[in-house]
N, C-alpha and C positions, 0 to 999 in steps of 0.2 A: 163149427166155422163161424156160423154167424154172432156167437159170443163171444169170439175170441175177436172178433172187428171193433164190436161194443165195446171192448172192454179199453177201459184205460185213458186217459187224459195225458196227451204228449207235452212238453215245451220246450222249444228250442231258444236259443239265446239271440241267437243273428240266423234268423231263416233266409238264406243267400239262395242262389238260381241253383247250384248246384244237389244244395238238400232239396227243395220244388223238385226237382226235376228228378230226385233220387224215389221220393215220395210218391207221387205221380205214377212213377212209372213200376215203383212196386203193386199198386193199386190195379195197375194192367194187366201186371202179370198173374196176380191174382182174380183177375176178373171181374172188382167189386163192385157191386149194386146198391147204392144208396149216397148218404150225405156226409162228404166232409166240412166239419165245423170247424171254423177257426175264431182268434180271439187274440184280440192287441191288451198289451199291457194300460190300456186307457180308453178301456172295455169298449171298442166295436167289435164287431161280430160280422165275418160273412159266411156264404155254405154256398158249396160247392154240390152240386148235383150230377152223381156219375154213374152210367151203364157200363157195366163190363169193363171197367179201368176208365170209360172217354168218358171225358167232361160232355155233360150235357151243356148244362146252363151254371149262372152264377150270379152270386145278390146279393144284399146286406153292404155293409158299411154304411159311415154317416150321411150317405147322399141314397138312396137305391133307386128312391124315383127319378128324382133330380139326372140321374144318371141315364135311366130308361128313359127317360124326355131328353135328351141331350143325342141319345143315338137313333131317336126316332127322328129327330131332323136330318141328321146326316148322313142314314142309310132308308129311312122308309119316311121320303119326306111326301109322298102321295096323302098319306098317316097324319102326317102330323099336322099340313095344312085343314083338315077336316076333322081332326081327333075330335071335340065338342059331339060331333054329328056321330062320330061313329059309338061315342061312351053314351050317347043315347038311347042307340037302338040297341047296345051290349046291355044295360039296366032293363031293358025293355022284353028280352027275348034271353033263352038258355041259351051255351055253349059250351062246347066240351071243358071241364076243368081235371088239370092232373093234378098230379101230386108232389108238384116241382116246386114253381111259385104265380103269384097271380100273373106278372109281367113279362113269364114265358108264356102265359097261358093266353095271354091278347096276340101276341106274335106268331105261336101257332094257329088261331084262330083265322086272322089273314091270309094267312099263308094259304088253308084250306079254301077260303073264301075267293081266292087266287086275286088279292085285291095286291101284294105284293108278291115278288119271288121268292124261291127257298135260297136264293143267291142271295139277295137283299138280306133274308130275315140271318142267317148263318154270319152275315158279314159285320151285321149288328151284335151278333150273341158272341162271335168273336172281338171284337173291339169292346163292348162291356166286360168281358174275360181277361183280355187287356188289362184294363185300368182295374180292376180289382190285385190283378197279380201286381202293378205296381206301388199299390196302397198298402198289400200285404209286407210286400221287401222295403216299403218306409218304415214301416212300424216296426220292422226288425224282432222284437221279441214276441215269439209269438208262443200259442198253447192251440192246440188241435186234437181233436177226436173226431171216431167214425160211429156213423149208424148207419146199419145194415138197411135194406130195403126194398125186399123183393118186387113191390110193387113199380118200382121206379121202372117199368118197362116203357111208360106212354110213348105219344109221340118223340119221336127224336128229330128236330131241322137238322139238329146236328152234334158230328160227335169230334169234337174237337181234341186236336194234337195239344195234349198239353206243353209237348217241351217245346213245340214252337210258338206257344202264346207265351210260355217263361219266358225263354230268350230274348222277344222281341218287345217283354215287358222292362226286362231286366236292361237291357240297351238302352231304354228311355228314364229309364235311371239312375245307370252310369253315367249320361247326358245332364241329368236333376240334380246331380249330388256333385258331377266337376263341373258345374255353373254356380257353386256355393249355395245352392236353393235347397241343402239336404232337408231344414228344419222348417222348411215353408210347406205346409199343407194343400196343395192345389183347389181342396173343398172349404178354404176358407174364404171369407170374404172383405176384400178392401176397402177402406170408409177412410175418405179425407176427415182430418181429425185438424188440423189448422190450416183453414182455406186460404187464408189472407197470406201465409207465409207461402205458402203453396203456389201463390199467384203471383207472387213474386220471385220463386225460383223458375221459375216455366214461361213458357212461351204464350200466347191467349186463349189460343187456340187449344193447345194439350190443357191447358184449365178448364174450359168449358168443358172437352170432354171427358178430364177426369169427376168433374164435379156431375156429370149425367150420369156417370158408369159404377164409380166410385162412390155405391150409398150406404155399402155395410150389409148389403140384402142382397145381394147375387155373387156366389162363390168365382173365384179367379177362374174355373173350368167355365162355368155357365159364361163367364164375360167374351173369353175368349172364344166361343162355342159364335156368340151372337157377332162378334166383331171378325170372323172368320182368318182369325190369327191363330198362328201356334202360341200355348197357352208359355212353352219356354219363353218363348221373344217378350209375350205379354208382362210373364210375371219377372223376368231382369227388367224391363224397361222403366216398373216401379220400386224397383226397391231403393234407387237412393234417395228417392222421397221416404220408403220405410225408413231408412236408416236414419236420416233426419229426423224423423218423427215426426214429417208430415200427413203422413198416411200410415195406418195399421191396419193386421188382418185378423179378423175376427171371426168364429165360428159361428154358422147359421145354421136353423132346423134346415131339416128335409119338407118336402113340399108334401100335401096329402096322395095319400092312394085312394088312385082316380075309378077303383072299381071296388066291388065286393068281393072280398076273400074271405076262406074259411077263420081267419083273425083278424079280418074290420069289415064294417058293411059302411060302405061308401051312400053320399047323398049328392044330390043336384046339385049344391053348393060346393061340396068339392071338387065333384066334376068337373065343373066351369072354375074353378081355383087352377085345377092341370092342365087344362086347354088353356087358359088365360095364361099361364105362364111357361108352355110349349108357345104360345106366339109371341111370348117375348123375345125369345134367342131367333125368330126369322128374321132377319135383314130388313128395315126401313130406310129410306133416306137419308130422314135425319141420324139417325144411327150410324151409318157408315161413314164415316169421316174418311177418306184414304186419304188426305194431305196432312197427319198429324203435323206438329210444325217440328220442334230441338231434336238434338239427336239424343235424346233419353226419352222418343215416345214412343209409341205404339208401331205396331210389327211395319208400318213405312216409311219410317225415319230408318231401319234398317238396311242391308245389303241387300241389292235384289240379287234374286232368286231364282236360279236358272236349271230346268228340271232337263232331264234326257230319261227315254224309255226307249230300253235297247239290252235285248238279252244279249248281246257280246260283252263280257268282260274287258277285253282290249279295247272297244270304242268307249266304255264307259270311263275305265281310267282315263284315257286321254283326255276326253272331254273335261274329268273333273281335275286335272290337272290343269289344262289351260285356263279353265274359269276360275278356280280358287287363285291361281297366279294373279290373274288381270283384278281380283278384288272381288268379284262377286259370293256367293254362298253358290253351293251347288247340291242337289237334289237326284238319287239317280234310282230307277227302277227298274226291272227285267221282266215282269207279268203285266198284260195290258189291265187284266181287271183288278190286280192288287193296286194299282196303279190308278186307275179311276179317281180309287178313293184316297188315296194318299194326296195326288193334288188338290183333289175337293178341299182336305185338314189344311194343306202348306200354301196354298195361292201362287203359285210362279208367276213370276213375272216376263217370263220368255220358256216355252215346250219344246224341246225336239220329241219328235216318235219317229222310229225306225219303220220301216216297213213291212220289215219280217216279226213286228212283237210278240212274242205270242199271245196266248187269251183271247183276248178279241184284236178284229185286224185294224191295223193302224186307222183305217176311212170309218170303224165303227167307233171307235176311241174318241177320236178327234169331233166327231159328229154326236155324241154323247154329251163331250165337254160342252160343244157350241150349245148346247142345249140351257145348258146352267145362265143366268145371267151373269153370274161372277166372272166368266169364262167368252164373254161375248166379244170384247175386244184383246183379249191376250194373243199376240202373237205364239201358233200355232206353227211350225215348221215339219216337214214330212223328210226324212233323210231317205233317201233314194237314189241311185243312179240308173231307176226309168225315167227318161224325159219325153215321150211319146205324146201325142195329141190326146189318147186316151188317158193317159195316166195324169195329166194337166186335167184333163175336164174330170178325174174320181176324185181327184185333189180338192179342186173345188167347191165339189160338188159336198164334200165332207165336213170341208169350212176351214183348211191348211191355208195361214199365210201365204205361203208360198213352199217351193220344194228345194231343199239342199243338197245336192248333191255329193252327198256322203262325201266330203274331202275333210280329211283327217289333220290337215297341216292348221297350227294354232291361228294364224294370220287371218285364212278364210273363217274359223273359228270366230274369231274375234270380230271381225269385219260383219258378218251377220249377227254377232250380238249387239255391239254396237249399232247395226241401223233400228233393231229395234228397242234399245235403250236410247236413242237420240233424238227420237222424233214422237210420239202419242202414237197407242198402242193401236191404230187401225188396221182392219185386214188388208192385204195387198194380193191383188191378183195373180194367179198361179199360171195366167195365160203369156 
């Protein structure tokens, strides 16, 4: 058995969700233990690490660290604010090391250290899983093989659904490929190439910050990572500058690995190379522009964005019918914690949350977000039809704009998006 796994070198022509997911799941049935290898016709390389058919973990391609610094902001940001301090005392002291890669083996490390959850570290190693299956169905022609690997038992944070990390890879590419963005590489990076032409197609304001952001040294994920856009909105908003040839995207290294593995031994100066450039993608002031100026800038020259969390199907469609109508973009989810993290990526610009959501309850949701500074002034609304004195003081108490009382009719719909698209996004008392 375990030579007949070894054996062979596969390639497929157009590796689509359906073969992933055919593969995958033969892998389960057979209960395999070890590494699937893959490989683009323009030689990256990632490996998949699997117990018993589940994906453990996943690596490789052109970015791996860059990638692992990118989900360490956005899921283990305790981490990443202090990463320098902790790659110190990791140089300084043993830890368990498996047999996966070194970048699960920091995440497991935490996790025992209980400096983050196995919620956080899972939610990280599924969103890295993510964007590899997405990078994989770019490249399309692919070639893969297995090795076997009894020892692949170590720690598991987790054992991930592969055909739901396909699926909902594969949707974000359906999305990549009809926005005409099939041949843009999200791991490359955009460098104004004629600034003066540039400054006079654009507004002042979108120059300055193309010419901050736009140096040719930080890939279109990492930009949009630090400008807390969706990296879609980011990279249409430039291309008819590409098109023009004001701007082009250009491929960048990967950043060092920030620790010692069985194939690098990291030093001080690397170290401080991945912490220095984990605190570039945190948010600064001057960094955050949100009033880009034209309507070909950055993700707030867009349609705002108006999110609902609400396991009813029937109230979701309505909602995303009346909004798409009235013009806005609309955002909709049914789990409070997959939900968390998805507004963290999208930034709404107006929340409902249901009462009944599931995962966490609406008053831990909402009081999680308020926690975020991103999140400090966004109208927050609670859909409800409790109006009690008690339920006004958990409201507030959570940090809910105020509470909606779940009417379904477009009008009141409207009427509350509108007060808070018309006026500066302050809390309003729920008393």
């Amino acid at each position: 058995m375990t030579e007949s796994w070894d054996s062979g070198i596969i390639f497929v022509d157009n590796f689509v969700a359906s073969q992933q997911i055919r593969l995958f799941q033969t892998l389960k049935e057979n209960r395999f233990s070890g590494q699937l290898h893959f490989s683009s016709s323009n030689q990256l390389e990632w490996v998949f690490s699997l117990y018993l058919g589940r994906i453990i973990y996943a690596t490789g391609g052109r970015h791996p660290v860059r990638r692992w610094r990118r989900h360490l902001v956005s899921s283990l940001p305790q981490i990443a604010l202090k990463l320098q301090e902790e790659l110190d005392y990791l140089s300084n002291n043993e830890f368990n090391k498996t047999n996966v890669s070194w970048d699960y083996d920091l995440i497991c490390f935490w996790v025992q250290q209980n400096k983050v959850s196995r919620e956080q570290a899972n939610n990280a190693i599924r969103a890295i899983i993510k964007e590899i299956l997405f990078d994989i169905t770019q490249n399309k022609k692919i070639t893969y093989y297995l090795k076997h690997e009894e020892r692949l038992t170590a720690t598991q944070l987790a054992m991930v659904d592969s055909e739901k990390q396909i699926i909902e890879a594969w949707k974000v590419w359906q999305e990549w490929e009809g926005a005409g963005l099939e041949s843009i590489e999200p791991d490359f990076a955009p460098k104004v190439t004629k600034p003066e032409k540039l400054k006079a197609k654009t507004s002042e304001k979108n120059y300055r910050v193309f010419m901050r952001l736009l140096d040719g040294k930080h890939p279109l994920r990492d930009i949009a990572a630090k400008k807390q856009t969706n990296i879609m909105t980011l990279t249409r908003s430039i291309m008819p500058y590409c098109q023009l040839g004001l701007i082009e995207l250009i491929p960048v290294p990967d950043i060092a690995v920030p620790i010692a593995s069985p194939t690098n031994s990291a030093n001080p100066q690397k170290q401080q190379e991945s912490a220095e450039t984990i605190s570039s993608l945190m948010l600064s002031g001057e960094d955050y522009d949100s009033s880009v100026g034209d309507s070909q800038g950055f993700a707030h020259s867009q349609k705002r964005l108006i999110a609902c969390v609400n396991n009813s199907p029937l109230i979701s469609q309505i909602m995303k019918k009346v909004v798409s109508t009235a013009g806005y973009d609309f955002l909709g989810e049914s789990e409070a914690l997959r939900a968390y993290f998805v507004l963290l990526e999208r930034k709404p610009d107006i929340i409902f949350i249901d009462l009944e959501v599931p995962g966490l309850t609406a008053y831990e949701l909402c009081s999680q977000l308020r926690k975020l500074p991103c999140f400090a002034a966004t109208p927050i609304l609670l859909f409800s039809r409790k109006t009690g004195l008690l339920d006004r003081m958990k409201a507030k108490v959570a940090g809910f704009s105020e509470i909606f009382h779940a009417s379904m009719e477009s009008q009141s719909i409207l009427e509350i998006i509108n007060k808070y698209t018309s006026v500066s996004a302050n809390n309003v008392d729920v008393n």
